[in-house]
KEKE-3310 file (N, C-alpha, C; in steps of 0.2 Angstrom, whole numbers, plus 5000, padded with zeros to 4 digits):
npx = (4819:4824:4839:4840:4839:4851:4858:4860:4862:4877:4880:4877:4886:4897:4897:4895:4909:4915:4911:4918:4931:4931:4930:4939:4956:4967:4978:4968:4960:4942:4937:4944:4939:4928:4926:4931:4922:4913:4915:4918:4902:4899:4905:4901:4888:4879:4874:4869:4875:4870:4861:4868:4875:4870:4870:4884:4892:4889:4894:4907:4908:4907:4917:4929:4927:4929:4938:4943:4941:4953:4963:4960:4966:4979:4981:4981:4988:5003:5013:5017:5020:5030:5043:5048:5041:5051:5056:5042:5038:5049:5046:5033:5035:5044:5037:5026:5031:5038:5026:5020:5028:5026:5012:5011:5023:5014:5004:5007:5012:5001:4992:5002:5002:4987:4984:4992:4986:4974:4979:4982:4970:4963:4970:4966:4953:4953:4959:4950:4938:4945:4946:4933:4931:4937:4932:4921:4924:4929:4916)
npy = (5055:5058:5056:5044:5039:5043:5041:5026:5027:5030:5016:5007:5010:5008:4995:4990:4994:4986:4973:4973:4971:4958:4952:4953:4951:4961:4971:4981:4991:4987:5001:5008:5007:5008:5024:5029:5023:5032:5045:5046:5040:5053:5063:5061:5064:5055:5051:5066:5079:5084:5072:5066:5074:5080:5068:5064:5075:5074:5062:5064:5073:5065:5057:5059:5049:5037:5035:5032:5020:5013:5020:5016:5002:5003:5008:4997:4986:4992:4986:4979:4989:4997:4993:4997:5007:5022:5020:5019:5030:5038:5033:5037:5050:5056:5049:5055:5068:5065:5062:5074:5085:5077:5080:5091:5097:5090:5096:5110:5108:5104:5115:5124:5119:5121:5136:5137:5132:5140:5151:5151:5147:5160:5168:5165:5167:5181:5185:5180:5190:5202:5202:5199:5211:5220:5216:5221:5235:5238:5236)
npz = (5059:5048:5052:5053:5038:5031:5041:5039:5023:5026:5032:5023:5011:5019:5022:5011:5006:5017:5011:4996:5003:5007:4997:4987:4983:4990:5001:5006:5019:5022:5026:5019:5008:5008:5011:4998:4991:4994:4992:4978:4976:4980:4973:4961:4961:4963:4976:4985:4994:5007:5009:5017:5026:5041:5048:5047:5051:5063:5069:5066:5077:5088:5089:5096:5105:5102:5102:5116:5121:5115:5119:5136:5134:5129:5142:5148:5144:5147:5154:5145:5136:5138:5135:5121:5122:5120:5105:5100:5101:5094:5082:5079:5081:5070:5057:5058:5055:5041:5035:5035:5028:5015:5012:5014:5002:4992:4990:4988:4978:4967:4970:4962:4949:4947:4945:4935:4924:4926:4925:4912:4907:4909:4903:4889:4889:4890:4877:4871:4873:4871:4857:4852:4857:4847:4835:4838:4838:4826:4818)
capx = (4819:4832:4847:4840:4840:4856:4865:4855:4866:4885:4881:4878:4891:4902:4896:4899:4918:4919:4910:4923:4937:4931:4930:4947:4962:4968:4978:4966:4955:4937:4934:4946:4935:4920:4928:4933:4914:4907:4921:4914:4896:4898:4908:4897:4881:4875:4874:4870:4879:4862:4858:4872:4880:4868:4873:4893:4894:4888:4901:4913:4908:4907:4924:4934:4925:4929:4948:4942:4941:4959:4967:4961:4968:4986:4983:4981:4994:5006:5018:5021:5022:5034:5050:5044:5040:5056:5055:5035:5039:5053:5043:5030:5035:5047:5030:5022:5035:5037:5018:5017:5030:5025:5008:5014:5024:5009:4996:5011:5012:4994:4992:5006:4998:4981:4987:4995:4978:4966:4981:4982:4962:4960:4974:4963:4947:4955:4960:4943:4935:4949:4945:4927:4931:4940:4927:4915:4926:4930:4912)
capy = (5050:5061:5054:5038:5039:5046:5034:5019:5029:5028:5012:5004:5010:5004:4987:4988:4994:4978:4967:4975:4969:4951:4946:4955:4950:4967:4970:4986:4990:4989:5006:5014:5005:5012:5031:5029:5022:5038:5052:5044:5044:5061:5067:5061:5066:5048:5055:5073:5080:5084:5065:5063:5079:5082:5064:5063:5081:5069:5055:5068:5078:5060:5055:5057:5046:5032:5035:5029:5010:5010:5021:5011:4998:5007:5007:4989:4984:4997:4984:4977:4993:5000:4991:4997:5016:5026:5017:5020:5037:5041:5031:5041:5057:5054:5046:5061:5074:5063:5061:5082:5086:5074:5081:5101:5097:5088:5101:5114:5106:5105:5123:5126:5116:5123:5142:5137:5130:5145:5157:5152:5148:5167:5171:5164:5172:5189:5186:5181:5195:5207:5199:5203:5219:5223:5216:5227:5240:5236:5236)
capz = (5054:5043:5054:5051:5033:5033:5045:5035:5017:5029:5035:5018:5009:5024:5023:5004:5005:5020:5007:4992:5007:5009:4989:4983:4987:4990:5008:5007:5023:5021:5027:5015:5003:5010:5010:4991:4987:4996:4990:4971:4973:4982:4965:4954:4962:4964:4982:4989:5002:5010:5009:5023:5031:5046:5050:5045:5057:5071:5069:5067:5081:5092:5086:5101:5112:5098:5106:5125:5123:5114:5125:5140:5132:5132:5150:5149:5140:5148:5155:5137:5131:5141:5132:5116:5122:5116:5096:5097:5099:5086:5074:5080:5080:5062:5053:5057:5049:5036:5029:5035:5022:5009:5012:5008:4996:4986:4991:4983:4969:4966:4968:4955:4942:4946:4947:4929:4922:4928:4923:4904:4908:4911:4898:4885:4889:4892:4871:4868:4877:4866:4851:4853:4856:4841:4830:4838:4834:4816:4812)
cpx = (4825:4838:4846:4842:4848:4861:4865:4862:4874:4885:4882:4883:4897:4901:4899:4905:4920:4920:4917:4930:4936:4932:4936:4951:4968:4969:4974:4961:4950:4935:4938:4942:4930:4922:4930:4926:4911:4911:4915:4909:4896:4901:4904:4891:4879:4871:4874:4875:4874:4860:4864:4875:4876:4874:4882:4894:4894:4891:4905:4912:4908:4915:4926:4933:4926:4935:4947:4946:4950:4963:4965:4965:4976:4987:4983:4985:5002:5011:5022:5023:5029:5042:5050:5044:5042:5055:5050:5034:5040:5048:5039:5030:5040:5042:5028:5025:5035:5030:5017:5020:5031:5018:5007:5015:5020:5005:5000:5008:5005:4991:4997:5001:4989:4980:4988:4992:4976:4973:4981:4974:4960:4962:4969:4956:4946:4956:4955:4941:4938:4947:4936:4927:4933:4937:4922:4916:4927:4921:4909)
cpy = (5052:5057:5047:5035:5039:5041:5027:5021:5026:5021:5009:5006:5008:4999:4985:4988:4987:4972:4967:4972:4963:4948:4949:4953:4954:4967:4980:4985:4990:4996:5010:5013:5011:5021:5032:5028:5030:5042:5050:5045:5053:5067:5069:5061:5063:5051:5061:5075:5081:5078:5064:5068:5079:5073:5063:5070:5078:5066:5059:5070:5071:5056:5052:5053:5040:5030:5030:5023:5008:5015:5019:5006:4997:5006:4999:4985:4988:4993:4979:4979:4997:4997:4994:5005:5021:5025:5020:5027:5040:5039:5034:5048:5059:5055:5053:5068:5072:5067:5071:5085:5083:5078:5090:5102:5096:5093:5110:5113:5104:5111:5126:5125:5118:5131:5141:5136:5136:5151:5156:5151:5155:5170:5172:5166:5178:5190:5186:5188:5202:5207:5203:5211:5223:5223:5220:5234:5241:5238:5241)
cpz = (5048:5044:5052:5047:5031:5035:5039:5027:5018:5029:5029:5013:5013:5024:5016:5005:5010:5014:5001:4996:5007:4999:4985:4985:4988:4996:5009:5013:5019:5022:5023:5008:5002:5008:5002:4987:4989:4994:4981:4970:4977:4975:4962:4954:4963:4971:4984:4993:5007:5012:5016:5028:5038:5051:5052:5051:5066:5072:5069:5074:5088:5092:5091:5106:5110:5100:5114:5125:5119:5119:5132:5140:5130:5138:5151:5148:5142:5150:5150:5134:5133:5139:5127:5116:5119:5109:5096:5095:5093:5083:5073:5075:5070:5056:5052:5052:5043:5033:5030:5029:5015:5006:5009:5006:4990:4985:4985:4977:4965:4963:4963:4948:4942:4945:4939:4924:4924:4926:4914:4902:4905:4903:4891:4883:4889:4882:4867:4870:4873:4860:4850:4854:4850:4839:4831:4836:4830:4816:4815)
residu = (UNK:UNK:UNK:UNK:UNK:UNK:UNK:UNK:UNK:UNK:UNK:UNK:UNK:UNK:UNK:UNK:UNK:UNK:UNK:UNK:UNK:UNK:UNK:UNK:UNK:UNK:UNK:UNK:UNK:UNK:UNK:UNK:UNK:UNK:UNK:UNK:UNK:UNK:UNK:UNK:UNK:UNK:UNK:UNK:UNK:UNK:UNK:UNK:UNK:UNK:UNK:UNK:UNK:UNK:UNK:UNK:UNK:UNK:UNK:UNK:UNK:UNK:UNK:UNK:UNK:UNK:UNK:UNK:UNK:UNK:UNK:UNK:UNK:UNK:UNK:UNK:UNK:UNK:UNK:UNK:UNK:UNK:UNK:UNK:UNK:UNK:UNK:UNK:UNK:UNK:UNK:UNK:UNK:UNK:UNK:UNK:UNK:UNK:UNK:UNK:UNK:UNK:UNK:UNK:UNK:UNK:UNK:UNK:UNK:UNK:UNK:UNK:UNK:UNK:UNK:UNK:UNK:UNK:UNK:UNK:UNK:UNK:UNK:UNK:UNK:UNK:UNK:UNK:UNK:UNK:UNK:UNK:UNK:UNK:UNK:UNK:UNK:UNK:UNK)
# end
């Protein structure tokens, strides 16, 4: 009954980000909708992670079978693709380095500014923490 509940929490925040897809006129998917709704209430507590993990581990861990019916479909179309196959690649394999060092770079610079926060963070609690000491010394 757990997964049910569970599944019942994914499904309708999925149907909501479709719905968020059908009344916007936004060329955003619905399921990026739907992952934006659930990121949100997972932030801001609206939603557990309890309330969905058993479930979300399952769909994850069932993923690659979700691949069959398109790569069948590959093979189906294989005499279409076969003009096309060189380009699909580069663009491919290119795309990918791209968004990798876009993605390193970001994650870098994340951790710079978050390193630079929690070091003047610290900084300032270390002066507290001194401060405090001295006064207990003085008196």
């Amino acid at each position: 009954m757990r997964y049910m509940k569970q599944f019942a929490v994914i499904l309708a925040v999925t149907c909501l980000g479709d719905f968020l897809n059908y009344i916007l006129p936004l060329p955003i998917p619905g399921s990026i909708y739907g992952l934006v709704i659930m990121l949100t209430l997972l932030v801001t507590g609206v939603i557990k992670i309890y309330h969905v993990k058993a479930t979300a581990e399952f769909l994850i861990d069932i993923m690659p079978m979700m691949f069959i019916p398109a790569a069948v479909g590959l093979l189906v179309a294989w005499d279409d693709l076969r003009p096309v196959l060189i380009p699909m690649i580069v663009i491919t394999f290119v795309t990918t380095v791209v968004v990798m060092i876009v993605t390193g770079r970001t994650t870098q610079l994340v951790m710079k500014i978050r390193h630079r926060t929690t070091s003047r963070t610290d900084e300032a609690i270390s002066r507290e923490i001194a401060k405090s000491r001295l006064e207990d010394i003085d008196e």
